[in-house]
PDB file with one MODEL, atoms N, CA, C and O in Angstrom:
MODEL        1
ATOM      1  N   UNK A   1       0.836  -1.182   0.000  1.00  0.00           N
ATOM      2  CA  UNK A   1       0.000   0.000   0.000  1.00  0.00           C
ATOM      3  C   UNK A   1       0.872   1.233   0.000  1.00  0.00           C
ATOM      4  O   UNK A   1       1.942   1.231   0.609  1.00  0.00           O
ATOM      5  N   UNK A   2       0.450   2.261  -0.653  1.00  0.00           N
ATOM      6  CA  UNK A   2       1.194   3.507  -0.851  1.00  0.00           C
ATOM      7  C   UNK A   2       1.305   4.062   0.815  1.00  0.00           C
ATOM      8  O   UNK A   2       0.469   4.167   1.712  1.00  0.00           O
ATOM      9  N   UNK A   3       2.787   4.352   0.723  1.00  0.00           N
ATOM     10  CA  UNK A   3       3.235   4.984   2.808  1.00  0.00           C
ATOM     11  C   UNK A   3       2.836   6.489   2.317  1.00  0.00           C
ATOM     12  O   UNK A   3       2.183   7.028   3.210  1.00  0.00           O
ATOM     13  N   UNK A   4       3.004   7.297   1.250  1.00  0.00           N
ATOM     14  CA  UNK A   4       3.234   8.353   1.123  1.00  0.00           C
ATOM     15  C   UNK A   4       2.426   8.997  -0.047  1.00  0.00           C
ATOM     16  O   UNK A   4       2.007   8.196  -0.883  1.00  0.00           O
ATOM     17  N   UNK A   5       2.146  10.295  -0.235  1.00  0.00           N
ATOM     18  CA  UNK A   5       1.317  10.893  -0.946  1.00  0.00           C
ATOM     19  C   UNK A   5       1.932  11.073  -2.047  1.00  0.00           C
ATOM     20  O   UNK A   5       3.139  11.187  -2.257  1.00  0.00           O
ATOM     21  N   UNK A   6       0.545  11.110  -3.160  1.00  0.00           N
ATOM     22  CA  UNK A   6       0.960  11.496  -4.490  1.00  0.00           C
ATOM     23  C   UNK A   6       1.391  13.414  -4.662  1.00  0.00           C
ATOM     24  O   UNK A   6       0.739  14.453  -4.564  1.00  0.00           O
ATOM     25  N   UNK A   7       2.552  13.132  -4.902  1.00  0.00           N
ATOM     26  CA  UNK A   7       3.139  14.316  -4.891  1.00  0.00           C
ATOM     27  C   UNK A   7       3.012  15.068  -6.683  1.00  0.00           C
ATOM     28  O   UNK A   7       2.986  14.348  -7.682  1.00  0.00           O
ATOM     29  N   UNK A   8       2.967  16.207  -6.721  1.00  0.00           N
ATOM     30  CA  UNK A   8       2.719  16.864  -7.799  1.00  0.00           C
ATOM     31  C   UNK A   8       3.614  17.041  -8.787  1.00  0.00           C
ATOM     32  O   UNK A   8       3.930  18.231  -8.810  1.00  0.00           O
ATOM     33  N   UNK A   9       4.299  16.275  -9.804  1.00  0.00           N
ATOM     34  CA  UNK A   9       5.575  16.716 -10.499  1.00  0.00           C
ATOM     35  C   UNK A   9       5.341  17.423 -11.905  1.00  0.00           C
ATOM     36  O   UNK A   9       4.262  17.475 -12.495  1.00  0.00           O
ATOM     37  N   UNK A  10       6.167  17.789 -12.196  1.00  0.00           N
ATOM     38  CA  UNK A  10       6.146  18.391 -13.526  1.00  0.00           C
ATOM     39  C   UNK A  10       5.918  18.031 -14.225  1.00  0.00           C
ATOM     40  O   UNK A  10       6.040  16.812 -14.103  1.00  0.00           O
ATOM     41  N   UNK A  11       5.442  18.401 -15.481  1.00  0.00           N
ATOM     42  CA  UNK A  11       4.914  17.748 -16.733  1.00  0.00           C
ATOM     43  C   UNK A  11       6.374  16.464 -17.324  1.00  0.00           C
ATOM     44  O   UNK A  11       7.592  16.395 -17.489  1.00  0.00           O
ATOM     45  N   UNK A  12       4.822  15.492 -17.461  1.00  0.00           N
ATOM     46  CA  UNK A  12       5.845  14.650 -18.225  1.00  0.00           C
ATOM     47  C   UNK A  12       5.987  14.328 -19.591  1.00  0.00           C
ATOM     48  O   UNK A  12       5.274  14.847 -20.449  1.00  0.00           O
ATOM     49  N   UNK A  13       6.949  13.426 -19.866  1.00  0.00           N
ATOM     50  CA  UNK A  13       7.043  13.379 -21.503  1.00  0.00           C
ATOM     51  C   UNK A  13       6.985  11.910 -21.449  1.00  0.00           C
ATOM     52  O   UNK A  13       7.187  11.366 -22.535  1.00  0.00           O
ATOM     53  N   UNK A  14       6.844  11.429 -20.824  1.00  0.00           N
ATOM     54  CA  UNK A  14       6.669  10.048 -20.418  1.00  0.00           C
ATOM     55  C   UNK A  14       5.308   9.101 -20.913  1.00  0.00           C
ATOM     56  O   UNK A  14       4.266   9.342 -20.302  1.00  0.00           O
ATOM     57  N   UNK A  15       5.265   8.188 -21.834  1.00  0.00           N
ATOM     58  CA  UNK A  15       4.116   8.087 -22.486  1.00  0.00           C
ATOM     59  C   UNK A  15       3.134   6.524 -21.433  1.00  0.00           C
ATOM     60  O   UNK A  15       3.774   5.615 -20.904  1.00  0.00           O
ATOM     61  N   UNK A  16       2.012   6.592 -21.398  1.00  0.00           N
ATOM     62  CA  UNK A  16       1.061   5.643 -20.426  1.00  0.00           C
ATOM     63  C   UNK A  16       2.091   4.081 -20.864  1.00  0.00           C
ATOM     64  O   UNK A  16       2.603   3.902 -21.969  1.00  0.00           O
ATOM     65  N   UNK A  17       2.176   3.208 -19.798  1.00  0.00           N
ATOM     66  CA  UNK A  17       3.159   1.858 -20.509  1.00  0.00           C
ATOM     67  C   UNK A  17       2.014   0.813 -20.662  1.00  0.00           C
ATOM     68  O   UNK A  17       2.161  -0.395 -20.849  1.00  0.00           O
ATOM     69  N   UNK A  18       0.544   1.680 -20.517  1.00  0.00           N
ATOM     70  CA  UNK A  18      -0.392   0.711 -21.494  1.00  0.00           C
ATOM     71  C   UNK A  18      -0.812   0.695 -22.679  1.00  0.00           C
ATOM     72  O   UNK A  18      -1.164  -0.231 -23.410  1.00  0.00           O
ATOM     73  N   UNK A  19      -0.718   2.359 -22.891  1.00  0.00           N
ATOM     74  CA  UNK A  19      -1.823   2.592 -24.316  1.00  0.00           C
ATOM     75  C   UNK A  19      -0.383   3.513 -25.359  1.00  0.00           C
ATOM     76  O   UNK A  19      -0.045   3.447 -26.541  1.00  0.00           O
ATOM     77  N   UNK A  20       0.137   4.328 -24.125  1.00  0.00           N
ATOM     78  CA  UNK A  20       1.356   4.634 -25.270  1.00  0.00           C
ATOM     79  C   UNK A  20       0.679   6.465 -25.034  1.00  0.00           C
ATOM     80  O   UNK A  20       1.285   7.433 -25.494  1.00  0.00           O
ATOM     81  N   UNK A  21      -0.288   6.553 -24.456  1.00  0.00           N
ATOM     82  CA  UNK A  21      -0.947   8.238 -24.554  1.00  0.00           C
ATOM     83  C   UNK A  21       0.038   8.797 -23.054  1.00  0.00           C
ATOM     84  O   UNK A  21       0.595   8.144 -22.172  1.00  0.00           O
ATOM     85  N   UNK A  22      -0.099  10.477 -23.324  1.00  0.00           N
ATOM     86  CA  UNK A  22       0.610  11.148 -22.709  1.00  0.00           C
ATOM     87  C   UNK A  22       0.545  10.833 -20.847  1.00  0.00           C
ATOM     88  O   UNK A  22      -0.368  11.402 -20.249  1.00  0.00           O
ATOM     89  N   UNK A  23       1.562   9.902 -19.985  1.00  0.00           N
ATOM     90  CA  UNK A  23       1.175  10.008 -18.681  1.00  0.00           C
ATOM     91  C   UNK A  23       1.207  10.494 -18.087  1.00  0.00           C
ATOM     92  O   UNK A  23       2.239  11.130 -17.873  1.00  0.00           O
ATOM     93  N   UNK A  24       0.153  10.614 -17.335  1.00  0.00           N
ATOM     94  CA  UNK A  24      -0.930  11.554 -15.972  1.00  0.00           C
ATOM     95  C   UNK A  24      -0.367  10.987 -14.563  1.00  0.00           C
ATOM     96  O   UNK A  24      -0.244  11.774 -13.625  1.00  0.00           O
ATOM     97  N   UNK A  25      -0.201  10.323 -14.490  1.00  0.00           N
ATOM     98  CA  UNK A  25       0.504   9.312 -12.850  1.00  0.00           C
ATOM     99  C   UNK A  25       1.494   8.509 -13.514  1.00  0.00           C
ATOM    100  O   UNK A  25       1.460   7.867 -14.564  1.00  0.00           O
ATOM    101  N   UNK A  26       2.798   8.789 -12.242  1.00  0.00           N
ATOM    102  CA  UNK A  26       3.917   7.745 -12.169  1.00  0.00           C
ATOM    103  C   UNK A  26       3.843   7.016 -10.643  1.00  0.00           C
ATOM    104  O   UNK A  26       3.404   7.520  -9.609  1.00  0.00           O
ATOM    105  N   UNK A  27       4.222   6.121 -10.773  1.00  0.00           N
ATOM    106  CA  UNK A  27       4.366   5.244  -9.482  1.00  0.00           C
ATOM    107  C   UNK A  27       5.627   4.377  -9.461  1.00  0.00           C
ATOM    108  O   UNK A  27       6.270   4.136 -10.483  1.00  0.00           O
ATOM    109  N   UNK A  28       5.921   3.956  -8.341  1.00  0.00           N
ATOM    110  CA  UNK A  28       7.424   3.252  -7.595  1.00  0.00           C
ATOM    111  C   UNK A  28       6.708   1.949  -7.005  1.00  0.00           C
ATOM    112  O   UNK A  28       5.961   2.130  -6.043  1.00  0.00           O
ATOM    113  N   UNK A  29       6.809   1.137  -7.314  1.00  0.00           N
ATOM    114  CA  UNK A  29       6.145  -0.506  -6.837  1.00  0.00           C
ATOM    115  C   UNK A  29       7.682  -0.275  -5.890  1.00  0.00           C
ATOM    116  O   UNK A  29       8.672   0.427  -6.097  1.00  0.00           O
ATOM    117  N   UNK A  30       7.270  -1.340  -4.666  1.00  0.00           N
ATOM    118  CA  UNK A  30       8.317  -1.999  -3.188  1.00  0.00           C
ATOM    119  C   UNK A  30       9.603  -2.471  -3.956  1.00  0.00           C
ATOM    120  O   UNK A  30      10.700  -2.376  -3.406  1.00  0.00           O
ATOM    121  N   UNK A  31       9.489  -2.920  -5.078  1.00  0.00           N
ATOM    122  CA  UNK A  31      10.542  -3.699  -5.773  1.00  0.00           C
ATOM    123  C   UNK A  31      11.427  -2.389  -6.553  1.00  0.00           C
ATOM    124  O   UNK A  31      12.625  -2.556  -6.780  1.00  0.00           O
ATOM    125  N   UNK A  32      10.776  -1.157  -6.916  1.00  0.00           N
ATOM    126  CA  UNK A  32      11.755   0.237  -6.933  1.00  0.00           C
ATOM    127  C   UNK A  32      11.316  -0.015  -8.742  1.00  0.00           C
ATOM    128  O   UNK A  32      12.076   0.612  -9.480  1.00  0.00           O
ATOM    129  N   UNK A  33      10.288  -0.779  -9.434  1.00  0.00           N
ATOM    130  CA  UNK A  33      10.082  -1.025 -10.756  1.00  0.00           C
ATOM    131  C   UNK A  33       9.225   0.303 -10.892  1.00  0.00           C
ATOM    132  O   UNK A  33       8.223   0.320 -10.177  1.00  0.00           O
ATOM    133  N   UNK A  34       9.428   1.344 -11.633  1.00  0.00           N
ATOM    134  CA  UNK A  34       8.757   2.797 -12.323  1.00  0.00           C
ATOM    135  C   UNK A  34       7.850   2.741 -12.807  1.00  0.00           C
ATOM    136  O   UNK A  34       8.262   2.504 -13.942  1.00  0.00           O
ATOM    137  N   UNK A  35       6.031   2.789 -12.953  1.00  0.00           N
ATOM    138  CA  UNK A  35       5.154   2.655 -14.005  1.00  0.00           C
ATOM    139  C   UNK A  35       4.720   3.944 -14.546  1.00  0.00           C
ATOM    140  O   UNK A  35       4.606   4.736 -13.610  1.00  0.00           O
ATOM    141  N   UNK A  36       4.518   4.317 -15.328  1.00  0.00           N
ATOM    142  CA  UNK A  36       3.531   5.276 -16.000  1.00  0.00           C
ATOM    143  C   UNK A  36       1.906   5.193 -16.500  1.00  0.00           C
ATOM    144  O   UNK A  36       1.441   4.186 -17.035  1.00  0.00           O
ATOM    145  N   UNK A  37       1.252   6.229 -16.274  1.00  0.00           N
ATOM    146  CA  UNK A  37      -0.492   5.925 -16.851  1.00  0.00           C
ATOM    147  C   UNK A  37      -0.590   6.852 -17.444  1.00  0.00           C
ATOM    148  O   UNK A  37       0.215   7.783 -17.429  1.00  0.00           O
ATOM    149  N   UNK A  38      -1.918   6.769 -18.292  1.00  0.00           N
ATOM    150  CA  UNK A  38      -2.555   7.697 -18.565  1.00  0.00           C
ATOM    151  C   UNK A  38      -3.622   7.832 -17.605  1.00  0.00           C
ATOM    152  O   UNK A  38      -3.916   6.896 -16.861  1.00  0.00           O
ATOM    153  N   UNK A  39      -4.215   8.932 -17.577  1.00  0.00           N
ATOM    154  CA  UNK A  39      -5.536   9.530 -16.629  1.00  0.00           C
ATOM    155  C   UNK A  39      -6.556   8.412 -16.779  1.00  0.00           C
ATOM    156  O   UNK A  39      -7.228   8.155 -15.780  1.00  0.00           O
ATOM    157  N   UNK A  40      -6.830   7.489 -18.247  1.00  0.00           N
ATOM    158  CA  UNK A  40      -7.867   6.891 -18.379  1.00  0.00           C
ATOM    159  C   UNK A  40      -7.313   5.383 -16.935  1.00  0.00           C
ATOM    160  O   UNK A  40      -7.892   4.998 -15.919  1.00  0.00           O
ATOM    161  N   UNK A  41      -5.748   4.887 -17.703  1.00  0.00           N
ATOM    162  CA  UNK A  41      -5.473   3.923 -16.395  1.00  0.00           C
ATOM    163  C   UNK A  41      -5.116   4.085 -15.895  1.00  0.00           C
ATOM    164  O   UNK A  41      -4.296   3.174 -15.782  1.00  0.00           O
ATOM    165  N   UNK A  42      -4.894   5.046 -14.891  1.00  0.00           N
ATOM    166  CA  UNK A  42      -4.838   5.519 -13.684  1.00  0.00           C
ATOM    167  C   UNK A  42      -5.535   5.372 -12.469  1.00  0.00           C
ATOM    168  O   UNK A  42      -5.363   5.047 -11.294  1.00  0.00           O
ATOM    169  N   UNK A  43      -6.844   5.950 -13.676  1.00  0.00           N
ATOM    170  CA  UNK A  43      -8.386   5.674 -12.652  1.00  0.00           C
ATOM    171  C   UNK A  43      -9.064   4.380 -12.882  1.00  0.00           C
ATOM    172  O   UNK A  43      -9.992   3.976 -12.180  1.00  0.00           O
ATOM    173  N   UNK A  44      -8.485   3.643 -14.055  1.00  0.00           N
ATOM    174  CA  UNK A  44      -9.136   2.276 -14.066  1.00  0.00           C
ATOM    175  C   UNK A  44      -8.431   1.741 -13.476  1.00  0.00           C
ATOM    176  O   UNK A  44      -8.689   0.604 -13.872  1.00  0.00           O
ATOM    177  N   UNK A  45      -7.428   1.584 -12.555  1.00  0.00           N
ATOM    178  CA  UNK A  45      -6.534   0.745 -11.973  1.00  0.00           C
ATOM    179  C   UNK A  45      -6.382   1.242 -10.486  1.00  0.00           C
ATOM    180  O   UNK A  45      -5.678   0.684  -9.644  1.00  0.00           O
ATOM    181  N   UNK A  46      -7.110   2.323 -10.294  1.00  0.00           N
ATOM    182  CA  UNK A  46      -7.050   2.997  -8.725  1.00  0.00           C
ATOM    183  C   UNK A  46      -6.640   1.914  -7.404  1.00  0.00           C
ATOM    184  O   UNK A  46      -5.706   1.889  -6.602  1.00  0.00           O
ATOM    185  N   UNK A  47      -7.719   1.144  -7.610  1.00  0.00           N
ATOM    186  CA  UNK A  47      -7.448   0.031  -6.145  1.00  0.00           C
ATOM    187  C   UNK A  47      -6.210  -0.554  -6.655  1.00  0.00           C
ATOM    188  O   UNK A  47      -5.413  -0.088  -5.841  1.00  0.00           O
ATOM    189  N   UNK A  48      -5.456  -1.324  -7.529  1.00  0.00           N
ATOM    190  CA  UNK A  48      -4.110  -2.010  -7.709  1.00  0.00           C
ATOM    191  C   UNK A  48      -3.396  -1.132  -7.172  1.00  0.00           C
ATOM    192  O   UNK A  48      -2.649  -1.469  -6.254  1.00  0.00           O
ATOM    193  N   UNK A  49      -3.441   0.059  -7.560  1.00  0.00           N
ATOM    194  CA  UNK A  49      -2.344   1.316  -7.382  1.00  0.00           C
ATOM    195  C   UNK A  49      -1.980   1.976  -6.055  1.00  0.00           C
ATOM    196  O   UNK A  49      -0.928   2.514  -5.709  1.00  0.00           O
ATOM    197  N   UNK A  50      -3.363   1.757  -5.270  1.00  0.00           N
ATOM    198  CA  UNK A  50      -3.625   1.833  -4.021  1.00  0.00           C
ATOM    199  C   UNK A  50      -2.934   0.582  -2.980  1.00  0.00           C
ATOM    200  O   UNK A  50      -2.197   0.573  -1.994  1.00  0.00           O
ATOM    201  N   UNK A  51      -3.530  -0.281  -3.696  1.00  0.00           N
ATOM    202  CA  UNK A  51      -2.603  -1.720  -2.987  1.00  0.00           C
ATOM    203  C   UNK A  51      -1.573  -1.958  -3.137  1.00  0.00           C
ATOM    204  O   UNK A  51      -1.219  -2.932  -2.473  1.00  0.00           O
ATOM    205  N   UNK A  52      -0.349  -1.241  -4.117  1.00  0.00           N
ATOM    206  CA  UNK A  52       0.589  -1.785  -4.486  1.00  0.00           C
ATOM    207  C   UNK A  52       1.684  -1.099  -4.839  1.00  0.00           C
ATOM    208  O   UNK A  52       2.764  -1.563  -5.205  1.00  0.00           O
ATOM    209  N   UNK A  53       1.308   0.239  -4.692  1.00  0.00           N
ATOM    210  CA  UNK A  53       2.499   1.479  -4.976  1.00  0.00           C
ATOM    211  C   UNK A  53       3.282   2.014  -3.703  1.00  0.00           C
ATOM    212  O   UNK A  53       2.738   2.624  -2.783  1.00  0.00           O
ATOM    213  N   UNK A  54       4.288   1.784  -3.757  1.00  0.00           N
ATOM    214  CA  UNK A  54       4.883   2.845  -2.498  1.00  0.00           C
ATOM    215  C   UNK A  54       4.760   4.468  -2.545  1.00  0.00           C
ATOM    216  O   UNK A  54       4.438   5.213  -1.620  1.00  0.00           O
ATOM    217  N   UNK A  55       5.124   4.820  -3.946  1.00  0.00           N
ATOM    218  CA  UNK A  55       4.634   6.223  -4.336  1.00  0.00           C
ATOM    219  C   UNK A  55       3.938   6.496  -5.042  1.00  0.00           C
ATOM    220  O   UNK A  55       3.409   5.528  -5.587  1.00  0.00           O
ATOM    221  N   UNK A  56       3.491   7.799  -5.491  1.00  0.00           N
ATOM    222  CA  UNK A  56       2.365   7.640  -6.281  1.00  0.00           C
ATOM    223  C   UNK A  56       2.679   9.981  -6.874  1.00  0.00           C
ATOM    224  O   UNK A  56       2.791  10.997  -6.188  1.00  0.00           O
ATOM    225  N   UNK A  57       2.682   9.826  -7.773  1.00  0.00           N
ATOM    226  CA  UNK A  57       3.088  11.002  -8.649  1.00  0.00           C
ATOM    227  C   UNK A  57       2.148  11.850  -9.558  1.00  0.00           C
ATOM    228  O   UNK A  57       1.853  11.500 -10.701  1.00  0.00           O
ATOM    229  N   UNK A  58       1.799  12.741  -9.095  1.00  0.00           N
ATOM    230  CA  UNK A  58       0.728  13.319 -10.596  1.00  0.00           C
ATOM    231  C   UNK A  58       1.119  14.139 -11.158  1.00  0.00           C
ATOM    232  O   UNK A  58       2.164  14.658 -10.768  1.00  0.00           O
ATOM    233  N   UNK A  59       0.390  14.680 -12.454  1.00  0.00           N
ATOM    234  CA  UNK A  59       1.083  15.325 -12.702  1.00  0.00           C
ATOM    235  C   UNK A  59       0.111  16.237 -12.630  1.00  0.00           C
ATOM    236  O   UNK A  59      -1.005  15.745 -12.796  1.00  0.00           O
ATOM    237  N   UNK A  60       0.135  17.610 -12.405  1.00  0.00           N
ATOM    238  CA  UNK A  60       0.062  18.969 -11.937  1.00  0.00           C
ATOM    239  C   UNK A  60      -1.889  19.239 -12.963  1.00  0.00           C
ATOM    240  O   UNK A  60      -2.097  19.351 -14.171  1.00  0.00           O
ATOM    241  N   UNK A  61      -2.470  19.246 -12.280  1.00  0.00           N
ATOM    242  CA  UNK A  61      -4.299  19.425 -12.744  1.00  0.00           C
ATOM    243  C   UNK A  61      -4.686  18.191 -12.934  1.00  0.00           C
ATOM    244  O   UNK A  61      -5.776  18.204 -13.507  1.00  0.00           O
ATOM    245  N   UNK A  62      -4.247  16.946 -12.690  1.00  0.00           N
ATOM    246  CA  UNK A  62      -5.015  15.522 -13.035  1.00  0.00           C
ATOM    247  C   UNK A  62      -5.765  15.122 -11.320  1.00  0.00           C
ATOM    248  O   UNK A  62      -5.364  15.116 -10.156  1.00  0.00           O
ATOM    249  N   UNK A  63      -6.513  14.949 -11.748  1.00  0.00           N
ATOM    250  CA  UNK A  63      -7.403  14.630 -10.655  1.00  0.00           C
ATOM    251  C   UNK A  63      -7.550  13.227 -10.327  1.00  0.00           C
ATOM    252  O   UNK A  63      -8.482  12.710 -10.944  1.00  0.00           O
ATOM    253  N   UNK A  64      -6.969  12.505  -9.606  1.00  0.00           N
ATOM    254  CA  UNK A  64      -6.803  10.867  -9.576  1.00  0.00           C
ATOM    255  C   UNK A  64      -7.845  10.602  -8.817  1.00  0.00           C
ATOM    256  O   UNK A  64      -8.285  11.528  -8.137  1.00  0.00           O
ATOM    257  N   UNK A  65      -8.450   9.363  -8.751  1.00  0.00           N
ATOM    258  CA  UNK A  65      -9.385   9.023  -7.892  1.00  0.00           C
ATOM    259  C   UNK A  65      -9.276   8.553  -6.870  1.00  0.00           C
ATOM    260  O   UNK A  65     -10.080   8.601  -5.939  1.00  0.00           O
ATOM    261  N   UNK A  66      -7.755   7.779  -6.940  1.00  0.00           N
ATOM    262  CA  UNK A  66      -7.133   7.435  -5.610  1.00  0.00           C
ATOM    263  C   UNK A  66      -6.482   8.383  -4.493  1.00  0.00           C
ATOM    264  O   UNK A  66      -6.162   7.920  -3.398  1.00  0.00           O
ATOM    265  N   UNK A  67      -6.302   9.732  -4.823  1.00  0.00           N
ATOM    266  CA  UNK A  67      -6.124  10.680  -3.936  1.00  0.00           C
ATOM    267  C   UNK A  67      -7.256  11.261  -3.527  1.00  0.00           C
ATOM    268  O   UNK A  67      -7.133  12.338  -2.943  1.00  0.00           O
ATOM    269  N   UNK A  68      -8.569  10.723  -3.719  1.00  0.00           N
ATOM    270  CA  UNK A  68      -9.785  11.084  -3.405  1.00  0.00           C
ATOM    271  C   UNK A  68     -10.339  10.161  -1.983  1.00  0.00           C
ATOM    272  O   UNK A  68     -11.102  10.593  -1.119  1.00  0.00           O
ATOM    273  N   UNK A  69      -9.763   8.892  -2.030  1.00  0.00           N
ATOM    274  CA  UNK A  69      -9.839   7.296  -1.546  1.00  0.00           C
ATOM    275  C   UNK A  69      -8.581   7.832  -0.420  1.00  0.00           C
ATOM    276  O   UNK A  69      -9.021   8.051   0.708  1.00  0.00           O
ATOM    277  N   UNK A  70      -7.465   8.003  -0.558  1.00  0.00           N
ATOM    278  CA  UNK A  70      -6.864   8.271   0.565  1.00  0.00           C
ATOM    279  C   UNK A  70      -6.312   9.582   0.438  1.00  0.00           C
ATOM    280  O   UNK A  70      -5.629   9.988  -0.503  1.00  0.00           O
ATOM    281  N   UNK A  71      -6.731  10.343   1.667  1.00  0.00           N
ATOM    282  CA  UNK A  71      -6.255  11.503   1.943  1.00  0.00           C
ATOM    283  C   UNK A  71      -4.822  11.459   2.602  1.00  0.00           C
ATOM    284  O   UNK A  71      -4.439  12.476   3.179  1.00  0.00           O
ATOM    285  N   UNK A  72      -4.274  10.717   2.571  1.00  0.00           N
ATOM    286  CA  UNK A  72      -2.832  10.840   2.900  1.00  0.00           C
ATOM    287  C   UNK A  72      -1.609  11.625   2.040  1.00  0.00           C
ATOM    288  O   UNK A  72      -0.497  12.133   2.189  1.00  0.00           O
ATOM    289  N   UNK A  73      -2.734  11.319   0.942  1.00  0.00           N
ATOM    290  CA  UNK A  73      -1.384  11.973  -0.147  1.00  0.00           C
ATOM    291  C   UNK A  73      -0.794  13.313  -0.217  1.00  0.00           C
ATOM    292  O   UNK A  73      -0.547  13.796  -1.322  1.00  0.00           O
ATOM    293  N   UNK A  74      -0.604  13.803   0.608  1.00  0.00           N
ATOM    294  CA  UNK A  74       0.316  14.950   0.610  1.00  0.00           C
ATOM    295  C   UNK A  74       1.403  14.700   1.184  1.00  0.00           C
ATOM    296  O   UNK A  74       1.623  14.133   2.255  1.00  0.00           O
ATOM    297  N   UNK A  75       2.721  15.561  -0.275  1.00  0.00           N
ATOM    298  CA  UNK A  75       3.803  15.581   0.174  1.00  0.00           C
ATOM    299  C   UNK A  75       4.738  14.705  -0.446  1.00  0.00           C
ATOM    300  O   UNK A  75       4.066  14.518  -1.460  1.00  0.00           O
ATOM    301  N   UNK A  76       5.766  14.017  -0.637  1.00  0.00           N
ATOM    302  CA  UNK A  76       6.616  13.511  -1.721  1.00  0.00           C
ATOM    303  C   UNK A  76       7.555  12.181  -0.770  1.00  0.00           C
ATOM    304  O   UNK A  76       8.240  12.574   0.174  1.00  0.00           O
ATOM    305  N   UNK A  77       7.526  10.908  -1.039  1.00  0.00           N
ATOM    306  CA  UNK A  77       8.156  10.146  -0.917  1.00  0.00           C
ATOM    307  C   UNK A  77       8.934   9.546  -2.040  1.00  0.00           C
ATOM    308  O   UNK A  77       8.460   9.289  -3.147  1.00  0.00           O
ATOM    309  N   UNK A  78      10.188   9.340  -1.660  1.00  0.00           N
ATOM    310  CA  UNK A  78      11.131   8.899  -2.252  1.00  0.00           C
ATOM    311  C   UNK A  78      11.145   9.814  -3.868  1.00  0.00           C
ATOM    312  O   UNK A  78      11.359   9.147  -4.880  1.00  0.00           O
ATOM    313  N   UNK A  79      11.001  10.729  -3.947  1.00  0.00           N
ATOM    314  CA  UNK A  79      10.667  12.156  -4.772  1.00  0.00           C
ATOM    315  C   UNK A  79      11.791  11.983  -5.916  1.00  0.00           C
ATOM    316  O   UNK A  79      11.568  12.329  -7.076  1.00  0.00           O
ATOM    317  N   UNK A  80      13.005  11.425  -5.505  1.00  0.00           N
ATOM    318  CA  UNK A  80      13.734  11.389  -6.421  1.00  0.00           C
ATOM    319  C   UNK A  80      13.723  10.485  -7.012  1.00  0.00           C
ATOM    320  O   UNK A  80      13.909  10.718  -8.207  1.00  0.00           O
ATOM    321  N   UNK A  81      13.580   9.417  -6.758  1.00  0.00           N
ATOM    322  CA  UNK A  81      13.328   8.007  -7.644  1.00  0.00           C
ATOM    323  C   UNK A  81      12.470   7.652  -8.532  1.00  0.00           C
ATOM    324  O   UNK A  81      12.272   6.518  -8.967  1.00  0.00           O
ATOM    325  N   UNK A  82      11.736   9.033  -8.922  1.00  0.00           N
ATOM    326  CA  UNK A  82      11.017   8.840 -10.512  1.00  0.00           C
ATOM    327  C   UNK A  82      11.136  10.418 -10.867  1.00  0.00           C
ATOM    328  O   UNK A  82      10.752  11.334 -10.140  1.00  0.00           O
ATOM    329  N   UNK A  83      11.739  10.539 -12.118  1.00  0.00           N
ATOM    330  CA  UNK A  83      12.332  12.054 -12.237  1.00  0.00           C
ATOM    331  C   UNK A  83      11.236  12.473 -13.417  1.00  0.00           C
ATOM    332  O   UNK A  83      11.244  11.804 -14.450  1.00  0.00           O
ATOM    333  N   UNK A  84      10.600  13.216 -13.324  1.00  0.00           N
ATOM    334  CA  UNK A  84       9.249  13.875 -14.033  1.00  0.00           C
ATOM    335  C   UNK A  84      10.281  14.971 -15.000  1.00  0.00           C
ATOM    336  O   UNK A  84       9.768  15.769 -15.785  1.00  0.00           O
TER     337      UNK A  84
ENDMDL
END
């Protein structure tokens, strides 16, 4: 489960590693493996992401649904280990 809040990073250039469209959320799985989404799987994948991310990254006006689900997310863990 994510320890730490989705912190706000800069625009990315980083494309979703499902569909290939521009990603909206990055995340850090326990194992330190990097994912990227788009806004569409982001929010279709909320509970996995919730269960299974240590961090969790947005990018700056995306509205996730899982920072809706836990209010913890403020503030930046392990901030450097996915570079936006």
């Amino acid at each position: 489960m994510v320890s730490a809040a989705s912190s706000v990073a800069a625009g990315s250039t980083e494309p979703c590693d499902r569909c290939g469209a521009a990603a909206k959320l990055a995340l850090v799985l326990a194992s330190g493996r990097q994912l990227t989404f788009c806004g569409h799987h982001a929010n279709g994948y909320t509970e996995t992401i919730l269960a299974t991310a240590e961090s969790v990254f947005l990018e700056p006006g995306f509205e996730w649904r899982g920072a809706q689900v836990e209010s913890d997310y403020i503030g930046a863990h392990r901030a450097d280990a996915y570079a936006w």
